[in-house]
VMD Tcl script that draws the C-alpha trace (Angstrom):
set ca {
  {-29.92 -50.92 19.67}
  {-26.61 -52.54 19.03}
  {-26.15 -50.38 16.59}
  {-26.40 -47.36 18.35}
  {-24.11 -48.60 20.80}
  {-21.55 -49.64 18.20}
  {-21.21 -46.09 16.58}
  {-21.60 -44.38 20.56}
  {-18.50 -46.11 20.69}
  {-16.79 -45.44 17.43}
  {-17.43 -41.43 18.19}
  {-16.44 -41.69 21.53}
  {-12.94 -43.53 20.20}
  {-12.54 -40.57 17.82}
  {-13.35 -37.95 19.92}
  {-11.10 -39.28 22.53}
  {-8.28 -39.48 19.64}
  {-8.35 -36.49 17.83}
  {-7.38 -34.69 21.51}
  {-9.75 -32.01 21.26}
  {-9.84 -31.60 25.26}
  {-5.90 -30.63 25.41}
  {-4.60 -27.77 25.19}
  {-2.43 -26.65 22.17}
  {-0.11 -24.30 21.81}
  {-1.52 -20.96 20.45}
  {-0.78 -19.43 17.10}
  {1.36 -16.95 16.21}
  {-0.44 -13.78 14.91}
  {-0.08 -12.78 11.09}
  {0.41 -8.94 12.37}
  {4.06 -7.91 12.25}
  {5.15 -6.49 15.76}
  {4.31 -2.92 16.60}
  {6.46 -0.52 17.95}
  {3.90 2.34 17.82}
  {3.65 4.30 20.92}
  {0.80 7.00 21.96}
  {2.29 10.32 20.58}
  {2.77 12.27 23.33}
  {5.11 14.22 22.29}
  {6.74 15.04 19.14}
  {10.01 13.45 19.29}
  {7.79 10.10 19.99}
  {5.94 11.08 16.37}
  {9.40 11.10 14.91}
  {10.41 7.65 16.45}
  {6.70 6.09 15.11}
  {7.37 7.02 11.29}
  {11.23 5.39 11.48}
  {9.38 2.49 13.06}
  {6.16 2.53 10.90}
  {9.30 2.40 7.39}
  {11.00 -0.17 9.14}
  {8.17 -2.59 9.84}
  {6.15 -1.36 6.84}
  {2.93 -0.50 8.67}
  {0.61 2.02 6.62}
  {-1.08 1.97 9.85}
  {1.24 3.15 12.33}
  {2.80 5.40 9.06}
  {-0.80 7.14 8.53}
  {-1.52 7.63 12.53}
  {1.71 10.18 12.51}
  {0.02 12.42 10.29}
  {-2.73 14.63 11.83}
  {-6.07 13.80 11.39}
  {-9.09 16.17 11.51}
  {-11.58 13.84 13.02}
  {-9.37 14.95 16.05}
  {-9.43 18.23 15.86}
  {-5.89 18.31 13.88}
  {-5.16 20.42 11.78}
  {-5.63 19.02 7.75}
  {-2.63 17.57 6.83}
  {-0.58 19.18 3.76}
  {2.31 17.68 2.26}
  {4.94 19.84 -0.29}
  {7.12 18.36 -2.48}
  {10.75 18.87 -3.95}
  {11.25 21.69 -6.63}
  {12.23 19.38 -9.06}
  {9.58 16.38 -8.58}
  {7.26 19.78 -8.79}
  {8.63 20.09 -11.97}
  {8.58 16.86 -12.81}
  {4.94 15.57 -11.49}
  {2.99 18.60 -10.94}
  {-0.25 16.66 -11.88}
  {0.13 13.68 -9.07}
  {0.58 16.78 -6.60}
  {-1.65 19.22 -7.20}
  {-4.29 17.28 -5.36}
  {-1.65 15.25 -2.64}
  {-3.49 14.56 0.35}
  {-3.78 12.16 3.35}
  {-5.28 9.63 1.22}
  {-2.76 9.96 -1.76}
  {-0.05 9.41 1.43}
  {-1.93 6.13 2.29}
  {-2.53 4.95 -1.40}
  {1.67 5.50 -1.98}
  {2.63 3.77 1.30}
  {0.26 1.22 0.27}
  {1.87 0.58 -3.44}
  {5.01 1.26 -2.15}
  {4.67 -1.80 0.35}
  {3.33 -4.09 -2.34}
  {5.94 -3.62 -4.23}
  {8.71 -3.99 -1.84}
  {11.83 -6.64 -1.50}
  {10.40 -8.72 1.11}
  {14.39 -10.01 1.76}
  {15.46 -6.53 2.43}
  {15.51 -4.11 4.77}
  {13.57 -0.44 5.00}
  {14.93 2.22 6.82}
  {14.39 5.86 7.43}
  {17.67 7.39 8.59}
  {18.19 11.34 9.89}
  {20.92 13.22 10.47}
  {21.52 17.20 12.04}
  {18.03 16.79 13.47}
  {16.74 20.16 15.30}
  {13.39 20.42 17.30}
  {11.61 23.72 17.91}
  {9.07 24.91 20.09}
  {6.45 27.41 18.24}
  {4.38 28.08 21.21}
  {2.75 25.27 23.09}
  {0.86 23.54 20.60}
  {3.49 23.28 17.31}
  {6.74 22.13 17.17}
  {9.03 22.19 13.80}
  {11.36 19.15 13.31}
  {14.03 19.03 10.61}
  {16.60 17.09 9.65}
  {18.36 15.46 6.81}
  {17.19 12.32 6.11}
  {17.95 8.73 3.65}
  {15.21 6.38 3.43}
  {16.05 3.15 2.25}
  {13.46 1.09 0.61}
  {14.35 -1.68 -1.47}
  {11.90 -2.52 -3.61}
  {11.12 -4.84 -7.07}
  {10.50 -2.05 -10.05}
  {12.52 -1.60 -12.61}
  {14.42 1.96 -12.39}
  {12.49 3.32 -9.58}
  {15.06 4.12 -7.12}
  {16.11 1.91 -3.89}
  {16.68 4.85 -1.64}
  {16.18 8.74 -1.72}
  {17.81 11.56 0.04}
  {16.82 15.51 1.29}
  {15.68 17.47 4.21}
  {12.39 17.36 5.76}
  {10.78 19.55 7.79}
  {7.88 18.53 9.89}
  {5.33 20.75 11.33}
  {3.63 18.81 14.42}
  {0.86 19.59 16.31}
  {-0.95 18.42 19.23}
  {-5.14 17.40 18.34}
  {-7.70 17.56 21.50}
  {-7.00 14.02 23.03}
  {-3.12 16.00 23.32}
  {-1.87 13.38 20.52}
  {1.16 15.01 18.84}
  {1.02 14.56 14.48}
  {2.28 15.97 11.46}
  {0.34 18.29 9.71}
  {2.76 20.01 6.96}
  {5.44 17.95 5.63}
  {7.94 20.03 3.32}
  {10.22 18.14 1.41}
  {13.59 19.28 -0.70}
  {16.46 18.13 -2.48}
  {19.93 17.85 -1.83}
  {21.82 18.21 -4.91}
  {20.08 16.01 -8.03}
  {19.30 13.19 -5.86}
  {16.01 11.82 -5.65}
  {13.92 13.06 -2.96}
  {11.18 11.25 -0.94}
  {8.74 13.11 -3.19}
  {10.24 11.74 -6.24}
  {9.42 8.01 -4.38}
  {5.96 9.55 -3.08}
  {4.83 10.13 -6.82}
  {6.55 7.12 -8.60}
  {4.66 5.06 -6.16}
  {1.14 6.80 -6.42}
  {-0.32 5.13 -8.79}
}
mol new
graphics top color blue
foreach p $ca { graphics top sphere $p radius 0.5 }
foreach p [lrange $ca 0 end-1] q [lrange $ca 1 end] { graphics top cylinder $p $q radius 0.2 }
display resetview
Protein backbone atom coordinates (compact mmCIF):
# COMPACT_ATOMS: atom_id res chain seq x y z
CA UNK A 1 0.00 0.00 0.00
CA UNK A 2 2.78 2.38 0.72
CA UNK A 3 4.07 1.63 -2.22
CA UNK A 4 1.40 2.52 -4.31
CA UNK A 5 1.14 5.67 -2.66
CA UNK A 6 4.84 6.42 -3.05
CA UNK A 7 4.88 6.07 -6.94
CA UNK A 8 0.95 7.92 -7.02
CA UNK A 9 3.08 10.52 -5.88
CA UNK A 10 6.19 10.30 -7.94
CA UNK A 11 3.72 10.39 -11.26
CA UNK A 12 1.75 12.97 -9.97
CA UNK A 13 5.24 15.14 -9.31
CA UNK A 14 6.13 14.40 -12.96
CA UNK A 15 3.07 14.97 -14.48
CA UNK A 16 2.71 18.17 -12.67
CA UNK A 17 6.44 19.04 -13.98
CA UNK A 18 6.64 18.21 -17.37
CA UNK A 19 3.58 21.07 -17.86
CA UNK A 20 1.53 19.08 -20.03
CA UNK A 21 -1.76 21.12 -18.95
CA UNK A 22 -0.27 24.60 -20.42
CA UNK A 23 -0.56 25.76 -23.32
CA UNK A 24 2.42 26.09 -25.79
CA UNK A 25 2.95 28.00 -28.45
CA UNK A 26 1.99 26.29 -31.79
CA UNK A 27 4.35 25.25 -34.52
CA UNK A 28 5.14 26.75 -37.46
CA UNK A 29 4.00 24.72 -40.56
CA UNK A 30 6.74 23.08 -42.91
CA UNK A 31 4.50 24.39 -46.05
CA UNK A 32 6.02 27.49 -47.62
CA UNK A 33 3.31 30.34 -47.84
CA UNK A 34 0.85 30.27 -50.68
CA UNK A 35 -0.05 32.94 -52.74
CA UNK A 36 -2.35 30.86 -55.01
CA UNK A 37 -5.64 32.40 -55.66
CA UNK A 38 -8.92 30.68 -57.31
CA UNK A 39 -8.40 31.41 -61.10
CA UNK A 40 -11.04 33.37 -61.97
CA UNK A 41 -9.82 34.94 -64.51
CA UNK A 42 -6.90 34.71 -66.66
CA UNK A 43 -4.74 37.48 -65.66
CA UNK A 44 -5.10 35.76 -61.98
CA UNK A 45 -3.62 32.35 -63.89
CA UNK A 46 -0.76 34.53 -64.99
CA UNK A 47 -0.09 35.99 -61.42
CA UNK A 48 -0.31 32.05 -59.88
CA UNK A 49 2.60 30.67 -62.22
CA UNK A 50 5.03 33.96 -61.27
CA UNK A 51 4.02 33.04 -57.74
CA UNK A 52 4.05 29.18 -58.04
CA UNK A 53 8.39 30.00 -59.69
CA UNK A 54 8.90 32.21 -56.97
CA UNK A 55 7.88 30.03 -54.04
CA UNK A 56 8.70 26.81 -55.93
CA UNK A 57 5.34 25.09 -55.55
CA UNK A 58 4.76 22.19 -58.23
CA UNK A 59 1.44 22.44 -56.75
CA UNK A 60 0.23 25.78 -57.31
CA UNK A 61 2.66 25.53 -60.81
CA UNK A 62 0.58 22.29 -62.02
CA UNK A 63 -3.06 23.80 -60.92
CA UNK A 64 -2.41 26.68 -63.78
CA UNK A 65 -2.42 24.21 -66.37
CA UNK A 66 -5.85 22.81 -67.41
CA UNK A 67 -6.87 19.69 -66.27
CA UNK A 68 -9.40 17.33 -67.92
CA UNK A 69 -10.91 15.87 -64.84
CA UNK A 70 -12.57 19.40 -65.12
CA UNK A 71 -13.74 19.44 -68.19
CA UNK A 72 -10.46 21.42 -69.54
CA UNK A 73 -9.30 21.06 -72.36
CA UNK A 74 -5.88 18.46 -72.45
CA UNK A 75 -3.09 20.45 -71.93
CA UNK A 76 -0.32 20.68 -74.84
CA UNK A 77 2.87 22.26 -74.47
CA UNK A 78 5.32 23.29 -77.79
CA UNK A 79 8.68 23.90 -77.56
CA UNK A 80 11.44 26.24 -79.15
CA UNK A 81 12.66 25.42 -82.78
CA UNK A 82 15.92 24.85 -81.69
CA UNK A 83 15.39 22.68 -78.34
CA UNK A 84 13.07 20.79 -81.17
CA UNK A 85 16.09 20.31 -82.82
CA UNK A 86 17.97 19.64 -80.14
CA UNK A 87 15.62 17.17 -77.91
CA UNK A 88 13.04 15.97 -80.18
CA UNK A 89 12.89 12.62 -78.22
CA UNK A 90 12.08 14.24 -74.53
CA UNK A 91 9.19 16.09 -76.56
CA UNK A 92 7.58 14.02 -78.66
CA UNK A 93 5.59 12.63 -75.79
CA UNK A 94 5.61 16.18 -73.37
CA UNK A 95 2.65 16.14 -71.36
CA UNK A 96 1.12 17.33 -68.02
CA UNK A 97 3.00 14.80 -66.24
CA UNK A 98 6.44 15.39 -68.02
CA UNK A 99 5.56 19.34 -66.79
CA UNK A 100 5.23 18.00 -63.17
CA UNK A 101 8.23 15.49 -63.31
CA UNK A 102 10.57 18.78 -64.70
CA UNK A 103 9.20 21.22 -62.08
CA UNK A 104 9.80 18.51 -59.73
CA UNK A 105 13.72 17.90 -60.74
CA UNK A 106 14.04 21.29 -61.40
CA UNK A 107 13.13 22.13 -57.63
CA UNK A 108 15.43 19.44 -56.28
CA UNK A 109 18.01 20.70 -57.81
CA UNK A 110 17.71 24.29 -57.06
CA UNK A 111 20.05 26.96 -54.99
CA UNK A 112 18.12 27.00 -51.91
CA UNK A 113 20.13 30.65 -51.12
CA UNK A 114 18.79 32.11 -54.26
CA UNK A 115 16.07 33.52 -55.64
CA UNK A 116 13.49 32.21 -58.63
CA UNK A 117 11.73 34.47 -60.63
CA UNK A 118 9.56 34.55 -63.67
CA UNK A 119 9.72 38.03 -65.18
CA UNK A 120 7.44 39.38 -68.42
CA UNK A 121 7.63 42.12 -70.37
CA UNK A 122 5.17 43.68 -73.57
CA UNK A 123 2.47 41.44 -72.11
CA UNK A 124 -0.90 41.50 -74.34
CA UNK A 125 -4.24 39.71 -73.32
CA UNK A 126 -6.88 38.71 -75.86
CA UNK A 127 -10.31 37.77 -75.76
CA UNK A 128 -11.17 34.71 -78.31
CA UNK A 129 -14.77 34.55 -77.52
CA UNK A 130 -15.94 33.99 -74.00
CA UNK A 131 -14.29 30.98 -73.01
CA UNK A 132 -10.34 31.47 -74.37
CA UNK A 133 -8.14 34.09 -73.88
CA UNK A 134 -4.41 34.28 -75.51
CA UNK A 135 -1.67 35.83 -73.28
CA UNK A 136 1.79 36.67 -74.56
CA UNK A 137 4.58 38.24 -73.54
CA UNK A 138 8.30 38.15 -73.34
CA UNK A 139 9.47 36.61 -70.52
CA UNK A 140 13.15 35.75 -68.23
CA UNK A 141 12.86 33.17 -65.71
CA UNK A 142 15.45 33.08 -63.30
CA UNK A 143 16.22 29.90 -61.60
CA UNK A 144 19.35 29.41 -59.94
CA UNK A 145 20.10 26.15 -59.55
CA UNK A 146 23.28 23.55 -58.54
CA UNK A 147 24.18 21.62 -62.08
CA UNK A 148 27.00 22.02 -63.74
CA UNK A 149 26.39 23.95 -67.23
CA UNK A 150 22.72 23.87 -67.17
CA UNK A 151 21.81 27.38 -67.43
CA UNK A 152 20.70 29.84 -64.40
CA UNK A 153 18.11 31.67 -66.37
CA UNK A 154 16.40 31.44 -69.90
CA UNK A 155 14.76 33.90 -72.11
CA UNK A 156 11.76 33.95 -75.14
CA UNK A 157 8.16 34.63 -75.70
CA UNK A 158 5.36 32.64 -74.52
CA UNK A 159 2.13 32.46 -75.54
CA UNK A 160 -0.55 31.04 -73.38
CA UNK A 161 -3.80 29.76 -74.49
CA UNK A 162 -6.29 29.81 -71.32
CA UNK A 163 -9.44 28.50 -70.92
CA UNK A 164 -12.14 28.42 -68.50
CA UNK A 165 -13.17 24.33 -67.22
CA UNK A 166 -16.96 23.83 -65.81
CA UNK A 167 -16.41 25.02 -62.12
CA UNK A 168 -15.45 28.59 -64.46
CA UNK A 169 -11.64 28.02 -63.26
CA UNK A 170 -9.45 29.81 -65.85
CA UNK A 171 -5.99 27.38 -66.99
CA UNK A 172 -3.57 26.96 -69.57
CA UNK A 173 -4.10 24.53 -72.02
CA UNK A 174 -1.44 25.24 -74.98
CA UNK A 175 1.73 26.70 -74.00
CA UNK A 176 3.96 27.73 -77.14
CA UNK A 177 7.32 28.56 -76.46
CA UNK A 178 10.19 30.38 -78.80
CA UNK A 179 13.46 31.83 -78.85
CA UNK A 180 14.81 35.10 -78.91
CA UNK A 181 18.00 35.11 -80.65
CA UNK A 182 20.40 31.87 -79.48
CA UNK A 183 19.43 32.18 -75.98
CA UNK A 184 18.14 29.41 -74.12
CA UNK A 185 14.54 29.12 -73.95
CA UNK A 186 12.31 27.75 -71.13
CA UNK A 187 12.09 24.60 -73.25
CA UNK A 188 15.73 24.20 -73.34
CA UNK A 189 15.34 24.26 -69.11
CA UNK A 190 12.00 22.09 -69.50
CA UNK A 191 14.09 19.20 -71.20
CA UNK A 192 17.50 19.55 -69.36
CA UNK A 193 15.47 19.10 -66.28
CA UNK A 194 13.23 16.08 -67.41
CA UNK A 195 14.97 13.50 -66.50
Amino acid sequence: MRKRGVLLLVSVLLVSGCGIFETRTPEAPQQGRSDFQPPTSPDIVVQNIENAIADRDVNNYMACLSDTSYGGKTFTFIPSANAVRQYASIFQNWDKNSEQSYFNNLISQSSTTSSAALVVSSEELVAQGTDTYIYSANYTLIWPNKVSGNPQQVQGNLQFSLGVDRNQNWAIYRWVDSGVGDSLTWSDLKALFSQ
